[in-house]
C-alpha positions, 0 to 999 in steps of 0.5 A, a space after each residue: 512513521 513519515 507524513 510522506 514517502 518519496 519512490 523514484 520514478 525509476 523505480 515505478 513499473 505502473 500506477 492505477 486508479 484502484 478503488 475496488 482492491 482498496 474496499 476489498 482491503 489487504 491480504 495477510 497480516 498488518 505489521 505495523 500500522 492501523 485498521 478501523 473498518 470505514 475510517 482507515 487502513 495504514 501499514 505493512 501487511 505480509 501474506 507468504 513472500 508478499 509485502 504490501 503497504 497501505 494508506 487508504 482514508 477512501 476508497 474511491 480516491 485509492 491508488 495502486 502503485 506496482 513497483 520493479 522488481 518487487 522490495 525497494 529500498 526506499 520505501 520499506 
């Protein structure tokens, strides 16, 4: 575990303000990390080819960042 992770910016397709997706919460299953309802939703989460990571502490001040091209390298 990291206190931070770093994304080239060329590596960034687009960033979103993005509360509701962030209450709704992550598909499929986490692996590893945490999830305390109301308090907190941290990990790697994988539903079929789809891999998301999530660090959600409130939902009102949620981000979505979408990546090229899908996996990169230097976050996961």
């Amino acid at each position: 575990m990291k206190n931070s992770i770093e994304i080239p910016l060329t590596s960034i397709e687009s960033v979103h303000v993005d509360p509701e997706t962030a209450r709704i919460g992550p598909e499929g299953i986490r692996n590893p990390g945490t999830d305390v309802p109301g308090v907190i939703t941290a990990g790697i989460y994988t539903a079929g080819v789809k891999r998301t990571f999530w660090d959600v502490h409130n939902p009102d001040d949620a981000i979505r960042i979408k990546l090229i091209g899908g996996r990169n390298p230097y976050m996961l």
